[in-house]
C-alpha positions as CSV (number, residue, x, y, z in Angstrom):
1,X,135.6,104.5,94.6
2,X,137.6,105.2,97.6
3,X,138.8,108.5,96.2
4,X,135.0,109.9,96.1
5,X,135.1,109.8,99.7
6,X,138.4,111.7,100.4
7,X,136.8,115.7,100.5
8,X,134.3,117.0,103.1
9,X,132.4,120.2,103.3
10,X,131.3,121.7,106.7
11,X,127.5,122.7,105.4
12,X,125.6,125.2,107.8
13,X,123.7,127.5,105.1
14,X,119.8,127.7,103.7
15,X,119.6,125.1,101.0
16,X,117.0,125.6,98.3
17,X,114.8,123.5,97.9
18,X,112.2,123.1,94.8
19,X,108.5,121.6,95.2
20,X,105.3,121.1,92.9
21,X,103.2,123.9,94.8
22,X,99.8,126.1,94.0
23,X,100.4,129.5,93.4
24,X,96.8,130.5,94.6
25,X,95.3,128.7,97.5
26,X,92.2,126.6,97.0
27,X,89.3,125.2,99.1
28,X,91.0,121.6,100.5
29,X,87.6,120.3,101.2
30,X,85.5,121.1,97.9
31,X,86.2,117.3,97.4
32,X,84.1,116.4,100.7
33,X,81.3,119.8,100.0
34,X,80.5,119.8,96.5
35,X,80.6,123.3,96.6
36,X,78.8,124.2,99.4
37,X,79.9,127.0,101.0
38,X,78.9,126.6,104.4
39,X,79.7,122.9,104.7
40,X,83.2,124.4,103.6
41,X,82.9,127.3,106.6
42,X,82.2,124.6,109.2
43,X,84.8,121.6,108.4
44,X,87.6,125.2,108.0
45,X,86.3,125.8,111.6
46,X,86.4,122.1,112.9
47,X,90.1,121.6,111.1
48,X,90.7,124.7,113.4
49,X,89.4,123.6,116.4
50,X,91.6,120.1,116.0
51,X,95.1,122.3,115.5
52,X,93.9,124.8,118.7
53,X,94.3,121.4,120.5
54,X,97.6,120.3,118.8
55,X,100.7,120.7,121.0
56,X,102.7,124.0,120.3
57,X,104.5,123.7,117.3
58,X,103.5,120.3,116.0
59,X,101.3,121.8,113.2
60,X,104.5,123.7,111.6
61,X,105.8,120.6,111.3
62,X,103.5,118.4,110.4
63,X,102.9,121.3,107.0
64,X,105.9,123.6,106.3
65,X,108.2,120.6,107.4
66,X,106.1,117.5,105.5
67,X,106.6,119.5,102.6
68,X,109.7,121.0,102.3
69,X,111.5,118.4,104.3
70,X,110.2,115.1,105.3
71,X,107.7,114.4,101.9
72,X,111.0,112.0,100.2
73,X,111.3,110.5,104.0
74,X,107.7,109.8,104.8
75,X,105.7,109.7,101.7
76,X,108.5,108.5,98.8
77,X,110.8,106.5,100.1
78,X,110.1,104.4,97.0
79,X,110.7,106.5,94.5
80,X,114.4,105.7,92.5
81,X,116.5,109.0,91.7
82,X,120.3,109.6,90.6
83,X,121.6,108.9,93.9
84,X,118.0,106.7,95.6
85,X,117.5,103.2,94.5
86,X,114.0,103.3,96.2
87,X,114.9,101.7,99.4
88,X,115.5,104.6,101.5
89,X,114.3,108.4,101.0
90,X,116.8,110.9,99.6
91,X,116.2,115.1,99.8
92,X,117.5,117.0,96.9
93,X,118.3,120.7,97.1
94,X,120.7,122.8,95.3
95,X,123.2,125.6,97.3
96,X,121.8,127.8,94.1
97,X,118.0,128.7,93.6
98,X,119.0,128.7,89.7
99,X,120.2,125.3,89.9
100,X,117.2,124.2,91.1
101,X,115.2,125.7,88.2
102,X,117.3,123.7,85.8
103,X,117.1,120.3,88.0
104,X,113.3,120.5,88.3
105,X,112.6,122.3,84.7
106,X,114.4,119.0,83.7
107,X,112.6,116.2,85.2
108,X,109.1,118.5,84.1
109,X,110.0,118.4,80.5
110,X,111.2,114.8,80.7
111,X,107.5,114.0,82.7
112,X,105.5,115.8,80.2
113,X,107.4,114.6,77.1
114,X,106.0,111.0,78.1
115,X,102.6,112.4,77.2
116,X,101.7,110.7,73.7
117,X,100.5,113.0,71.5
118,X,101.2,116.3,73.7
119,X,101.2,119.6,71.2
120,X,99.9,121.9,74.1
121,X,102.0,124.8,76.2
122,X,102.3,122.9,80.0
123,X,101.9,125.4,83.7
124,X,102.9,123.8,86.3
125,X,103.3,126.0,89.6
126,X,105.9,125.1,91.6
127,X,107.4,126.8,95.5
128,X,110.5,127.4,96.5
129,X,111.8,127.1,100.1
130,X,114.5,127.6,102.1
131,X,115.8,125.0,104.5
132,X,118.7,125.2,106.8
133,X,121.4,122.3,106.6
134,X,123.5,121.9,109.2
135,X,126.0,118.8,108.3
136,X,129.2,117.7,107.5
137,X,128.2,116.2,103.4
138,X,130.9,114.5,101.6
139,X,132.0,116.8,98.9
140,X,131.9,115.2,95.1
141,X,131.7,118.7,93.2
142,X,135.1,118.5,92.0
143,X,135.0,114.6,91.0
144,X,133.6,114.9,87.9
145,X,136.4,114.6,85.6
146,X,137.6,111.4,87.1
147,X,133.9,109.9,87.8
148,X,131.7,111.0,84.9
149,X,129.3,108.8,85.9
150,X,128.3,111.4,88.6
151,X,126.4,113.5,85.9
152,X,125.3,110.4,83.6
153,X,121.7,109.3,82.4
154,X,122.0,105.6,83.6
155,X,121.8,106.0,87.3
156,X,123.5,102.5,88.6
157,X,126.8,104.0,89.2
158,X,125.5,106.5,91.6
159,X,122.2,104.9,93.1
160,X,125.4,102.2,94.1
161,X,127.2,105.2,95.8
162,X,123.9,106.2,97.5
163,X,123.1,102.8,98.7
164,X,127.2,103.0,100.3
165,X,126.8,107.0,101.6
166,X,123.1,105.9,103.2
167,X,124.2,102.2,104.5
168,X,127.5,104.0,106.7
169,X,125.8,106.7,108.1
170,X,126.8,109.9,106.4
171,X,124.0,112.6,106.5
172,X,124.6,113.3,102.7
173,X,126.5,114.6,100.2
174,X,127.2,117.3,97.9
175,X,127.6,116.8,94.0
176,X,127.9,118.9,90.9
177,X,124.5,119.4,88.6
178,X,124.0,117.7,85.9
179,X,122.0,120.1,84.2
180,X,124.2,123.2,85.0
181,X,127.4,124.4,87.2
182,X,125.3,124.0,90.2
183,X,125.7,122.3,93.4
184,X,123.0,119.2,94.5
185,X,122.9,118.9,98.0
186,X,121.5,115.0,98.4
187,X,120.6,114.4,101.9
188,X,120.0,111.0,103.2
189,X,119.6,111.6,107.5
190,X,116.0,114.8,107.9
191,X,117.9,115.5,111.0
192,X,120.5,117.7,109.5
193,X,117.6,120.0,107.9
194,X,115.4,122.3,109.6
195,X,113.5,126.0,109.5
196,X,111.8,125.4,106.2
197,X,111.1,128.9,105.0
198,X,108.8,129.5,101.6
199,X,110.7,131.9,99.9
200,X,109.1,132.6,96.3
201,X,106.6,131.0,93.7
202,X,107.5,129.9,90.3
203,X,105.6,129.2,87.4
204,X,106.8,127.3,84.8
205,X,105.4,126.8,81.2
206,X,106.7,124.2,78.9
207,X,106.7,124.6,74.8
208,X,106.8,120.8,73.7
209,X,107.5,122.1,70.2
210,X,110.5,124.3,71.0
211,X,111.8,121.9,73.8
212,X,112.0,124.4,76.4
213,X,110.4,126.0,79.6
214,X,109.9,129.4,80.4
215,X,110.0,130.5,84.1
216,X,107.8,133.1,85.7
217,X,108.6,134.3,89.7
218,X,106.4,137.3,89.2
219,X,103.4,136.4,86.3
220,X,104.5,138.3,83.7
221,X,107.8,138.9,84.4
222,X,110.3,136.0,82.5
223,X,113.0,135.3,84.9
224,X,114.4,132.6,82.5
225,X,114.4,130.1,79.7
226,X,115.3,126.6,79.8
227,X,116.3,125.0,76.7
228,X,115.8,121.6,77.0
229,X,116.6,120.3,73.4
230,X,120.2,119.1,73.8
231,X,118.7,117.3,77.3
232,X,116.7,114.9,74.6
């Protein structure tokens, strides 16, 4: 395994990075007022009054940040992925907003495919944000020929690799897609990432019958298909 470890990349770029999002904003307390729009006006106003006393800049952080950057850190640490075996949180971004479409597009069909009995066209909204990385990641994207378990569908190889990159300290790494010619950026240490930006909505809508997902940035407008069928 030593040879995975012998290339480095110098990363200081805005990483993409592709969330489960609402396109349309909603009332966050209709839960709590059963509709009532004045008990909605006055727990807006109080939520308000609690960030007016919020030192400066903590509420950026504690949104645009908990979303786009420390959700996998503070809320999944859990979760297993490709390179997470769920005792530590690992970010995934891609150096390519495409990639990201395909990565995500993915793990939706995968989701939805679970569904018994599911004969329905899927939306699912999701955002897109930019977020600045600023780290030396171990570079893996041209490993793939002599470690094809990079890009496989049993994860072991690489959750072991994680467990190694995470355990000695390095802030992450970068690793070729396994759903296109993309780069993953798989970050391990939240420090390295900062400035989360949102740059763009996507909608996506998923055909169970014809295995693939159709991708919308402007409703109406296809961006691009996903065909899914060789994926399952």
């Amino acid at each position: 395994m030593a040879t995975l470890f012998d290339a480095a990349r110098d990363v200081s770029q805005d990483i993409f990075r592709n969330i489960v999002s609402l396109r349309e904003s909603q009332d966050l307390f209709d839960d709590l007022t059963d509709g009532d729009e004045e008990l909605s006006r006055t727990a807006i106003e109080l939520e308000a009054h609690v960030k007016r006393d919020m030192p400066l800049g903590l509420v950026n952080r504690g949104f645009a940040y908990s979303m786009a950057i420390g959700y996998p850190f503070e809320t999944q640490p859990f979760m297993s992925s490709r390179f997470g075996d769920g005792t530590f949180g690992v970010w995934y971004g891609a150096l390519e907003g495409e990639t990201t479409i395909y990565e995500t597009a993915y793990h939706m069909m995968r989701a939805e495919l679970c569904v018994a009995g599911i004969d329905e066209i899927v939306i699912r909204e999701r955002a897109v944000y930019w977020v600045f990385c600023n780290a030396v990641l171990l570079d893996m994207t041209a490993k793939g020929k002599d470690f094809p378990q990079l890009t496989a569908s049993d994860y072991g190889f690489t959750q072991q690799l994680g467990r190694r990159t995470q355990r000695e300290g390095h802030p992450g790494l970068l690793a070729r897609s396994a759903r296109s010619e993309g780069t993953n950026a798989v970050i391990f240490n939240p420090d390295v990432l900062n400035n989360p930006r949102l740059a763009y909505h996507l909608s996506y809508a998923f055909d169970p019958a014809t295995q693939t997902v159709k991708v919308e940035r402007t409703s109406g407008e296809l961006l691009m298909v996903v065909n899914g069928a060789s994926w399952f």
